[in-house]
C-alpha positions in Angstrom: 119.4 170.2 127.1 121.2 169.8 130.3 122.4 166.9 131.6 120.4 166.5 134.5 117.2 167.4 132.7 117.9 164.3 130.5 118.3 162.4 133.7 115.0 163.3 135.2 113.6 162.9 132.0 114.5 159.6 131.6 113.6 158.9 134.9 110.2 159.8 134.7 109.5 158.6 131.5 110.5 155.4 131.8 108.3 155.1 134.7 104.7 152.9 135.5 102.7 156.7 135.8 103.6 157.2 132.0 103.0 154.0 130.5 101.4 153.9 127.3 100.3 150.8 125.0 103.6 150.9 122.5 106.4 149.1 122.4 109.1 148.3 124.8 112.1 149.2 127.8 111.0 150.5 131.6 112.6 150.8 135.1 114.4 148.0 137.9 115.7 148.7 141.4 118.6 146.9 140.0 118.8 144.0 142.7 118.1 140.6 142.8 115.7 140.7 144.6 112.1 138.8 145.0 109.0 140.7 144.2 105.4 139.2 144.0 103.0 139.9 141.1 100.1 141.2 143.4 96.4 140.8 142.6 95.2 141.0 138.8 93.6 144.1 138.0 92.8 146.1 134.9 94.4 149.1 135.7 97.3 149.9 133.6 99.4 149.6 137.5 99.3 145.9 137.1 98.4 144.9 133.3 95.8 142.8 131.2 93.1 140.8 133.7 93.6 137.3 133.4 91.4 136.5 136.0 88.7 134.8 133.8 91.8 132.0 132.9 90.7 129.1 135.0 92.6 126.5 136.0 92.9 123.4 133.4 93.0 120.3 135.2 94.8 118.4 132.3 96.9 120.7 131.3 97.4 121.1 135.1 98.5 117.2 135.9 101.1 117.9 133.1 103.5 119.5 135.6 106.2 117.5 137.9 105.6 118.0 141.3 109.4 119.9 141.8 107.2 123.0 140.4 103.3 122.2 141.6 104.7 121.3 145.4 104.8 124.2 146.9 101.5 126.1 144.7 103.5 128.9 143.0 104.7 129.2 139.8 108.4 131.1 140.2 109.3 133.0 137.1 112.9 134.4 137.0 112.7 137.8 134.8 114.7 140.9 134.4 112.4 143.4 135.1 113.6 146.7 132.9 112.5 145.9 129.9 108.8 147.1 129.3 106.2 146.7 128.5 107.4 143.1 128.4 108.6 142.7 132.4 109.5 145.7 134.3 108.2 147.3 137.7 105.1 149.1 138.2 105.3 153.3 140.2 105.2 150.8 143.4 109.1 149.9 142.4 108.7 146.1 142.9 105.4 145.0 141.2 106.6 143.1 137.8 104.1 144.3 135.5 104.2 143.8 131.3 102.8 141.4 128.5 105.2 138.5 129.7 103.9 138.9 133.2 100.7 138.5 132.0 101.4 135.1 130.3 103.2 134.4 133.5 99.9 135.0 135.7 97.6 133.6 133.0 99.7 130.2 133.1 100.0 129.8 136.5 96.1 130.0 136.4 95.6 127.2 134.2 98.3 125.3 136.5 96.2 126.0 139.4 98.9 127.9 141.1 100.4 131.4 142.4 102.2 133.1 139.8 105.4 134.5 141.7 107.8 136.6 139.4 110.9 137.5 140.7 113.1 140.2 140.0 116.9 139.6 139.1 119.7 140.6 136.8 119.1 139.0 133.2 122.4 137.0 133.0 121.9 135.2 136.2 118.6 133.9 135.3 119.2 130.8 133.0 121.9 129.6 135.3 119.2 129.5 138.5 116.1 127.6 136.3 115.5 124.5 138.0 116.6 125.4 140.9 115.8 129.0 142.3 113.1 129.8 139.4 110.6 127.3 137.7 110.9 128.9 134.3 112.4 132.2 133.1 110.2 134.5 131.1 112.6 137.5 130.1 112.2 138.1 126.2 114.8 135.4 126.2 115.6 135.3 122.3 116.4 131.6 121.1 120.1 131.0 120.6 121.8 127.5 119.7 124.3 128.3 122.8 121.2 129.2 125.2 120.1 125.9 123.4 122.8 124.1 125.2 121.9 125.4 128.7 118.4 125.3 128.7 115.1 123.8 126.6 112.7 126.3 125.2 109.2 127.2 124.2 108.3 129.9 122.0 105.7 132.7 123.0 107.0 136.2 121.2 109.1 137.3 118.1 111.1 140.4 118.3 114.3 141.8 115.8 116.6 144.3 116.9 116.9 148.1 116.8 119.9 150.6 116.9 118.8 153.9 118.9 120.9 156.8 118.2 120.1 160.6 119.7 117.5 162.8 118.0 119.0 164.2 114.4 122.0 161.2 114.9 124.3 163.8 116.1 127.7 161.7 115.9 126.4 160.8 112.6 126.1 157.1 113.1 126.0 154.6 110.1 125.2 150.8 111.2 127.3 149.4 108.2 130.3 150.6 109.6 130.4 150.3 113.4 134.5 150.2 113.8 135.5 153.1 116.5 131.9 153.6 117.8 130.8 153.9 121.5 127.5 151.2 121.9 126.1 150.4 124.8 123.7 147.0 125.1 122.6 145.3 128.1 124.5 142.8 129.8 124.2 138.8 128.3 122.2 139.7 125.5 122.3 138.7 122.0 122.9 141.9 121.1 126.2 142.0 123.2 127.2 139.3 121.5 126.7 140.2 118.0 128.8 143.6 118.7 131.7 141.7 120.9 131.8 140.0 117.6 131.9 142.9 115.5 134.3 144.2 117.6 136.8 141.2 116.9 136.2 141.6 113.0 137.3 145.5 113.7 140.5 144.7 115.1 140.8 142.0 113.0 140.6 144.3 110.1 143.2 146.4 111.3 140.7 149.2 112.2 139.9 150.5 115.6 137.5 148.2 118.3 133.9 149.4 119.5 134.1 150.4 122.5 130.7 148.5 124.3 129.5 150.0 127.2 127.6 147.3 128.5 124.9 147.7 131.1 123.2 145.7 133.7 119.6 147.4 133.6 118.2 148.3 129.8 117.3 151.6 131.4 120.7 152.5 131.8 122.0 151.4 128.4 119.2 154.2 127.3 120.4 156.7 129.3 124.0 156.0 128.1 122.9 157.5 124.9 120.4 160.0 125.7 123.5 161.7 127.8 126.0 161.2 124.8 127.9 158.9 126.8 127.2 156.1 124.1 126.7 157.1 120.0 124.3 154.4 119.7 122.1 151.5 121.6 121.1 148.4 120.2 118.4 146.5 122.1 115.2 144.2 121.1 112.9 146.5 118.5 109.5 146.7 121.4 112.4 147.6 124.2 113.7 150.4 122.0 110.5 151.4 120.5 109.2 152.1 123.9 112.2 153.7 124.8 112.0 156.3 122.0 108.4 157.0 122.3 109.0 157.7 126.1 112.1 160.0 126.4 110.1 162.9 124.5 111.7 163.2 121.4 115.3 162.7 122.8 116.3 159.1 120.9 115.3 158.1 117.7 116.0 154.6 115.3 117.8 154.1 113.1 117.6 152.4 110.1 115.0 149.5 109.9 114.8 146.1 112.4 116.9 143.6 111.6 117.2 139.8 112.8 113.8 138.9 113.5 114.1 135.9 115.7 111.8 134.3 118.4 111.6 134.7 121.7 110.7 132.3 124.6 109.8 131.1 128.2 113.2 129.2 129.3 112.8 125.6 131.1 115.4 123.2 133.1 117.2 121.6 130.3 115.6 117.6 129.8 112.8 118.7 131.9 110.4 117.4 128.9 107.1 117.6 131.7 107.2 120.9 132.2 108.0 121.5 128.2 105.2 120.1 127.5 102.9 122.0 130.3 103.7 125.5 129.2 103.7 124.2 125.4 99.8 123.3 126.0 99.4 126.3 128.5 100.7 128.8 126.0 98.8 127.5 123.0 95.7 127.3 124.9 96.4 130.9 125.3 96.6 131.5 122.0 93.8 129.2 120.7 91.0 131.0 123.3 92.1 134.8 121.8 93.5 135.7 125.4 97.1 135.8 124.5 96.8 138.3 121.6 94.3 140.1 123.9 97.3 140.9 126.2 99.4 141.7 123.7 97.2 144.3 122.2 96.7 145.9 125.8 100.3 145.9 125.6 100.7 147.4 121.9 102.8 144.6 121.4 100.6 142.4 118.8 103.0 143.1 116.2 105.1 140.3 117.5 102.6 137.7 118.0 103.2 134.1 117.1 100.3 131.5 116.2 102.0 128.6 117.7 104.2 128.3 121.1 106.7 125.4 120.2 109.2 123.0 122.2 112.8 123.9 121.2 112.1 125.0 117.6 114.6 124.2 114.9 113.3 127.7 113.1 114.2 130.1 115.2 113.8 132.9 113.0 110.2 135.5 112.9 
């Protein structure tokens, strides 16, 4: 297939218009920019209707007034990684199961969900000051530990994504010399940097990581042959696979099932708490698994949202 056939391809399929309910990657205008959530509707343009979520007025007093004062609730997320957060065909409406927990929250807070668009690495440095929270399929790390607090919502492992038939003949147990591409400040950067170092350490050649900004464009990076393989969060390249017609494919089976999380100010132990009762509220009235079956993402469904868990593993 041609190059720029793969391109439009990948374009298109990794657009709103085709979204189906499986699991995960989508689109970004790639800028750090603000973009409200819109009205909640049950069209698959803007997600799950949380509109019967009423406001909790306990729950509700729980938050400090830094985030109640001005009646939004301003979630930093990367917006390319469907069906979790990414952009609906409008190009700037976040859309996805974690904007649905966003908007469902902010409901029982009283307030205006207002996601915002922005590059995932620069979101944990901004909470507390430009966002509220950050609700990016943030997986738990002890060094994210450091930075901020968090509360659990989501588990996810990770996948390696190879072309259709593994052309370049790919074998995960021995990554030395390889071309991956993973997005920019994710866990999965870090586990191949590391890999890397253990190559050249061993005397054998480094991998050469192609790493990306936008998820989309770590997909494309293979589905052009640019890349031999991507590694990404399993529902990012489930969806990512199911979506480029037959062009990608996985390889191998999940590994490193680990939890995933909203991200709060570190020491901010108020607004811990407010998403902790928020989230299992959620989960206790059968709303939170009902958005992640509209999603197709129940596989990764949690029964308990917990503050800064010591068990960070699915």
């Amino acid at each position: 297939m041609a190059l720029k056939e793969i391109r439009r391809i990948i374009a298109l399929a990794l657009s709103a218009s085709m979204l189906v309910a499986v699991a995960a990657c989508g689109t970004s205008d790639g800028k750090d920019s603000d973009a409200s959530s819109g009205s909640d509707s049950t069209s698959s343009a803007t997600g799950y209707d949380v509109s019967g979520v009423k406001k909790d007025p306990q729950i509700a007093k729980m938050l400090p007034e830094s985030v109640t004062k001005d009646g939004k609730l301003t979630v930093g997320m990367d917006t390319s990684y469907a069906p979790a957060e990414f952009l609906a065909e409008d190009g700037k409406t976040p859309v996805g199961f974690d904007v649905d927990f966003v908007k469902a929250m902010a409901n029982i807070f009283g307030l205006k969900a207002d996601p915002q668009t922005a590059n995932f690495d620069s979101i944990i440095p901004a909470i507390g000051s430009k966002y509220d929270i950050g609700v990016s399929s943030f997986t738990i790390t002890p060094e994210r530990m450091d930075a901020v607090d968090f509360v659990s919502i989501f588990k996810a492992g990770s996948t390696w994504v190879v072309k259709k038939g593994n052309p370049n003949k790919v074998d995960t147990s021995e990554l030395c010399g390889l071309k991956i591409a993973v997005q920019t400040g994710t866990t999965q950067e870090e586990e191949v940097t590391k890999a890397s170092k253990q190559c050249k350490a061993d005397g054998k050649s480094g991998i050469e990581i192609l790493s990306n900004k936008l998820q989309t464009d770590v997909t494309t990076n293979v589905a052009t042959g640019k890349a031999d393989v991507f590694y990404a969060d399993s529902p990012v390249a489930g969806y990512a696979i199911s979506q480029t017609k037959g062009t990608l494919q996985a390889l191998g089976e999940d590994v490193g099932v680990t939890k995933e999380a909203v991200a709060v100010k570190k020491g901010d132990s108020a607004t811990d708490k407010a998403v902790q009762a928020a989230m299992q509220e959620l989960m206790d009235d059968g709303t939170y698994m009902k958005i992640l079956k509209y999603w197709g993402a129940e596989s990764g469904a949690v029964d308990k949202a917990e503050i800064n868990p010591t068990d960070i593993n699915g």
